[in-house]
C-alpha positions as CSV (number, residue, x, y, z in Angstrom):
1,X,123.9,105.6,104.0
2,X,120.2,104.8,103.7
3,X,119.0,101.5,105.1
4,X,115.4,100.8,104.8
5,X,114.8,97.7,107.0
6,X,110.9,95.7,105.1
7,X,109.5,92.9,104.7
8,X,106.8,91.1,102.7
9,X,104.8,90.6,105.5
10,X,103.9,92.0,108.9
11,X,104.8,90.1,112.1
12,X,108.8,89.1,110.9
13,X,110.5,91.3,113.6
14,X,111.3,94.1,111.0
15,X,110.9,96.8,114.0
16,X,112.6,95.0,116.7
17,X,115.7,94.6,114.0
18,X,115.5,98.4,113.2
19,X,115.4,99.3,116.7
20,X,118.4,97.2,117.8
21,X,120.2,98.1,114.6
22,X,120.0,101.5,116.3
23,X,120.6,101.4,119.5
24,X,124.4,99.4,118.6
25,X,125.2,102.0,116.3
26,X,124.6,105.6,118.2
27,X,127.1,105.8,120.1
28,X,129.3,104.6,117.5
29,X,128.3,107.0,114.7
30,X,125.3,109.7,114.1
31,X,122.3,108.0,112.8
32,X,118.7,109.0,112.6
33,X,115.8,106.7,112.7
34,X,112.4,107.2,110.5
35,X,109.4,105.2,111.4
36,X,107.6,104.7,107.6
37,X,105.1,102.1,109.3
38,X,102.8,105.2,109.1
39,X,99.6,102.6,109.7
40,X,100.7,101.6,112.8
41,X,104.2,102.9,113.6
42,X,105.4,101.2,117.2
43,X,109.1,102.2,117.1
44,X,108.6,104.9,119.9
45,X,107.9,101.9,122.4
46,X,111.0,100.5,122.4
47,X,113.0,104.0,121.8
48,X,110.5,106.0,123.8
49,X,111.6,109.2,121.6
50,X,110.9,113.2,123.0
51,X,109.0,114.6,120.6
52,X,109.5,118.0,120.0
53,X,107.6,119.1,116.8
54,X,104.1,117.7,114.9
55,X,103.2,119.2,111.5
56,X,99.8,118.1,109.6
57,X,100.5,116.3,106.4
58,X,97.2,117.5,104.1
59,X,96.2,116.6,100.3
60,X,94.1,118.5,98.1
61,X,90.5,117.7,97.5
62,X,88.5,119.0,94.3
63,X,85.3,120.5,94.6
64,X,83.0,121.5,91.8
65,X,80.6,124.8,91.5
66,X,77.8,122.6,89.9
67,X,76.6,126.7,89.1
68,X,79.7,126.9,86.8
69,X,80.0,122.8,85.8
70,X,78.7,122.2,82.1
71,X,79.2,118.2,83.1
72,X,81.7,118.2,80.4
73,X,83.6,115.4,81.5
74,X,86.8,116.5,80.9
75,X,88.0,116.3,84.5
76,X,87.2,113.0,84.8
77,X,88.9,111.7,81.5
78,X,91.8,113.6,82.8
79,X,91.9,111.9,86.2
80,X,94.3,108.7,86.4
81,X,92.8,107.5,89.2
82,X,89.4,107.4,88.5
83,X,88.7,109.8,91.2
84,X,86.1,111.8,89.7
85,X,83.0,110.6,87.7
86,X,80.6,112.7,85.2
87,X,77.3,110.7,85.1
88,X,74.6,113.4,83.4
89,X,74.3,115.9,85.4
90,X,75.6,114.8,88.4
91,X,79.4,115.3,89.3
92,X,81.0,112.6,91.9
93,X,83.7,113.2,93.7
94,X,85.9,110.1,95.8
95,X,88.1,111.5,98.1
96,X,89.6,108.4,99.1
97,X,90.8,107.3,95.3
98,X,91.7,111.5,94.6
99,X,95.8,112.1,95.3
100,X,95.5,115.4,94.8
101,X,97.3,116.4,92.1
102,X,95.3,118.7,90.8
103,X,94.7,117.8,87.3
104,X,91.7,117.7,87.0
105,X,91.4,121.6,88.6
106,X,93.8,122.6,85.7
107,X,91.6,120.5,83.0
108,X,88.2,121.8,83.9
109,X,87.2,124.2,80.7
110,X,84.8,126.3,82.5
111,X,86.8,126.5,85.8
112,X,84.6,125.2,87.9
113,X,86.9,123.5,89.9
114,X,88.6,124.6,93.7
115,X,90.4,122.6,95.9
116,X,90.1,122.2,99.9
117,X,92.6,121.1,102.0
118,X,92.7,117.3,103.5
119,X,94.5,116.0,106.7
120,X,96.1,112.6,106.1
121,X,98.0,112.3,109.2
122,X,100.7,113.4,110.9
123,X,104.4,113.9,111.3
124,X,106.2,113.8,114.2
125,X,110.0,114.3,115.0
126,X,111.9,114.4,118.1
127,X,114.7,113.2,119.9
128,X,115.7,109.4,121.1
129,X,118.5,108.4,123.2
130,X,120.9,111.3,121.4
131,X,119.8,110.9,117.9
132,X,117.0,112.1,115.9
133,X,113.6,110.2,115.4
134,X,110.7,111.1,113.4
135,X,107.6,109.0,113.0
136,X,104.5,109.1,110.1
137,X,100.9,108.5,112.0
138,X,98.5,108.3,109.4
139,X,94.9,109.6,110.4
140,X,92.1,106.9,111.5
141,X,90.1,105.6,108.1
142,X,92.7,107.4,105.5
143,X,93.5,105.0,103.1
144,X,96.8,106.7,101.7
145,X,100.0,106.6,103.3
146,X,102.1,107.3,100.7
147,X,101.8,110.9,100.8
148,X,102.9,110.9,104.8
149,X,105.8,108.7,103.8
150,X,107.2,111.2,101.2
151,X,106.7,114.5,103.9
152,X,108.1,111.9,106.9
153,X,111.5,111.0,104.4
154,X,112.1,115.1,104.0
155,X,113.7,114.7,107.5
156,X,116.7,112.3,106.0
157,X,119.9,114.0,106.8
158,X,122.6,113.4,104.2
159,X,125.7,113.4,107.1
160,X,124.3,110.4,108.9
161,X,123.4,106.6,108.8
162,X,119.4,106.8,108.1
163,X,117.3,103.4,109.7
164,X,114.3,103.9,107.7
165,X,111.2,101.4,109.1
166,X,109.0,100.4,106.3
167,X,105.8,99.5,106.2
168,X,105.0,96.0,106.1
169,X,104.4,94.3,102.3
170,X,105.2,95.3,98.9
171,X,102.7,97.7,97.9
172,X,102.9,101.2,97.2
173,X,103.8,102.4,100.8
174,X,106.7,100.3,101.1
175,X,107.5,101.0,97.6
176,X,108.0,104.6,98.9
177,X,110.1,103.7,101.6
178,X,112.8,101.9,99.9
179,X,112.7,104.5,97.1
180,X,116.0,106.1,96.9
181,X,117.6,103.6,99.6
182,X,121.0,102.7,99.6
183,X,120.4,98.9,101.1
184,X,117.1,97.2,101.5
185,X,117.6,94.4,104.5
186,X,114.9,92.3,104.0
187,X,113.5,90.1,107.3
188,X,111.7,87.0,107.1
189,X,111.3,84.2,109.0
190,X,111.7,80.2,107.7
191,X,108.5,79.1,107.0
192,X,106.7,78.4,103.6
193,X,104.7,82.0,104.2
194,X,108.0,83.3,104.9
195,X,109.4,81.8,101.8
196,X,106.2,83.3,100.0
197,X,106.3,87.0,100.9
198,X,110.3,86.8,100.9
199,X,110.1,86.4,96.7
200,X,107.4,88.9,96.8
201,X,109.9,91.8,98.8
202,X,112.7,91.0,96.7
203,X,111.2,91.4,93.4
204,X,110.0,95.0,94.5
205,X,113.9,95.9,95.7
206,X,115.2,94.2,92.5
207,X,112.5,96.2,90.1
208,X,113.5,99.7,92.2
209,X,117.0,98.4,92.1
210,X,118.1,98.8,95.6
211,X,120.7,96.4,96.7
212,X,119.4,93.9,99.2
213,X,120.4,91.2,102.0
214,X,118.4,89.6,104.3
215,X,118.0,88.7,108.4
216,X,116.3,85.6,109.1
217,X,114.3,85.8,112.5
218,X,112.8,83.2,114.7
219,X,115.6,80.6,112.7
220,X,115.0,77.2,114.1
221,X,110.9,77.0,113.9
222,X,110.7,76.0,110.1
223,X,112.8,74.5,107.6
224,X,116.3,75.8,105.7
225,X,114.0,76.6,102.1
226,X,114.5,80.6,102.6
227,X,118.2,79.5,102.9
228,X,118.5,77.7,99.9
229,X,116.3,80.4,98.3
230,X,118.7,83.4,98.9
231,X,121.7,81.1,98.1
232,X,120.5,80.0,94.7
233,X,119.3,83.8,94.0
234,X,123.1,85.1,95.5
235,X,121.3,86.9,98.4
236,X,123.3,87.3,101.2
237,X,121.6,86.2,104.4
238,X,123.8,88.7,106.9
239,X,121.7,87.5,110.3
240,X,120.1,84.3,111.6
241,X,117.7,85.6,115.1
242,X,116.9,82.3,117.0
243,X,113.5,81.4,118.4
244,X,113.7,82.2,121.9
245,X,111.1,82.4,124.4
246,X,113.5,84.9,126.2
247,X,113.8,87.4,123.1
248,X,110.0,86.9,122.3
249,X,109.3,88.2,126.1
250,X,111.5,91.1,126.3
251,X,109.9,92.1,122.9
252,X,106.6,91.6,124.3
253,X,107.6,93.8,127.2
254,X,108.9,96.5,125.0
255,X,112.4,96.0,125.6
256,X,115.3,96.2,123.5
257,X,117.3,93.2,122.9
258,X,120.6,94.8,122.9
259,X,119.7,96.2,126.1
260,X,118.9,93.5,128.3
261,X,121.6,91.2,126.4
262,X,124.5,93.8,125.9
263,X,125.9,90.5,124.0
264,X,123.7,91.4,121.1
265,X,125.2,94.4,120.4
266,X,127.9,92.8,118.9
267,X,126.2,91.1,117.0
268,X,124.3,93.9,115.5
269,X,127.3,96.0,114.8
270,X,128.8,93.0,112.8
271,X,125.6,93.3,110.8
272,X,125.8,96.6,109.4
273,X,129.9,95.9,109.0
274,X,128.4,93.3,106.5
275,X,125.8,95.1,104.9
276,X,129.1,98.3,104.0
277,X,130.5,95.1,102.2
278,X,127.0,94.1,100.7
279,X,127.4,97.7,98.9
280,X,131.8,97.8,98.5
């Protein structure tokens, strides 16, 4: 079972729930948690994994022989991603639009095309508590994550229950995150902005078509809209977090909720007995 734990926006609680998700459910079962957030992954605070291995995630970069170029233009016609530019006699090149796929290598007439290896970022994989954790750290100034997020998600292992930590949003690094995810448990918090970036995450898991439920977190500092929302669109709303000054500290102090309020634990193994029943 794949549950990919997102939101529309940054700041709901969406790692704190994958965390505590977690840490109620190893001991129970095997499970194996991904960090996706690859722009600023901070799982590993509260689970404080042992890393063990780090392998480079790299794209491929064209470069042109402007000795064998005839400024055709054919590589950049082929080019979906407007990558590559023929202006005269000049060739440009942008790296950070290119996603290497090579196209525009296999296009060129006069083969005046080679590629060079890129580093995006890393992956990292390890060991936390007794189950396996692996983590995407995309490179400072890289603009694409996507690529990192498809290498991190080789890890999965088809015998246990994958947490998967998306990226915050609903653009195309998130999008890669819930790809292929049995369950997308969606966490927002009830505010209008909530509200607002709720509609956005659903209609992404809806057009994938990934089953979805929802945790509200910090319930009690808005209004009961995201309620009536999910209950007019038949989305079940499995958890409701309150806002507490004692759960906001030991978050702030990078400490698991189920861990200083073995209480919770409970609570979070009730949640994933709902979402099995969100997908019987």
């Amino acid at each position: 079972m794949r549950i990919t734990i997102a939101s529309g926006k940054g700041g709901t609680g969406k790692t704190t729930i994958a965390v505590n998700l977690a840490l109620s459910l190893f001991d129970q079962q095997p499970i194996q948690f991904l960090d996706c957030d690859v722009e600023e992954p901070n799982a590993h605070i509260f689970l404080k994994p042992r890393i063990e291995a780090r392998r480079s995630v790299k794209k491929l970069l064209p470069r042109v022989d402007l000795g064998l170029c005839d400024h055709c233009g054919t590589c950049a016609k082929a080019c979906q991603f407007g990558a590559i530019a023929v202006i005269g006699k000049k060739v440009l090149v942008y790296d950070e639009l290119c996603h290497g796929c090579g196209l525009c290598r296999m296009a060129c007439p006069a083969g005046a095309i080679r590629e060079v290896e890129h580093e995006l970022g890393v992956v990292e994989s390890g060991t936390a508590r007794t189950f396996p954790f692996s983590q995407g750290i995309l490179n400072v100034s890289e603009a694409m994550a996507t690529p990192i997020i498809h290498d991190l998600k080789k890890e999965i292992s088809s015998d246990r229950v994958v947490i998967i930590d998306a990226p915050p949003g609903t653009g195309c690094p998130t999008i890669a995150a819930l790809h292929d995810s049995d369950l997308a448990l969606l966490v927002t918090e009830p505010t209008p902005f909530g509200l607002h970036d709720l509609r956005a995450a659903v209609g992404v898991a809806r057009t994938l078509e990934v089953p979805l439920a929802v945790v509200i977190n910090r319930d009690g500092i808005g209004d009961d809209l995201v309620e009536k929302y999910c209950s007019e669109e038949g989305i079940p709303v499995l958890l409701k977090i309150p806002f507490d000054r004692g759960i906001a500290s030991l978050y702030a102090e990078g400490k698991p909720l189920v861990d200083a309020m073995p209480s919770w634990r409970t609570r979070y193994q009730t949640l994933y007995r709902r979402m099995q029943e969100v997908l019987s």
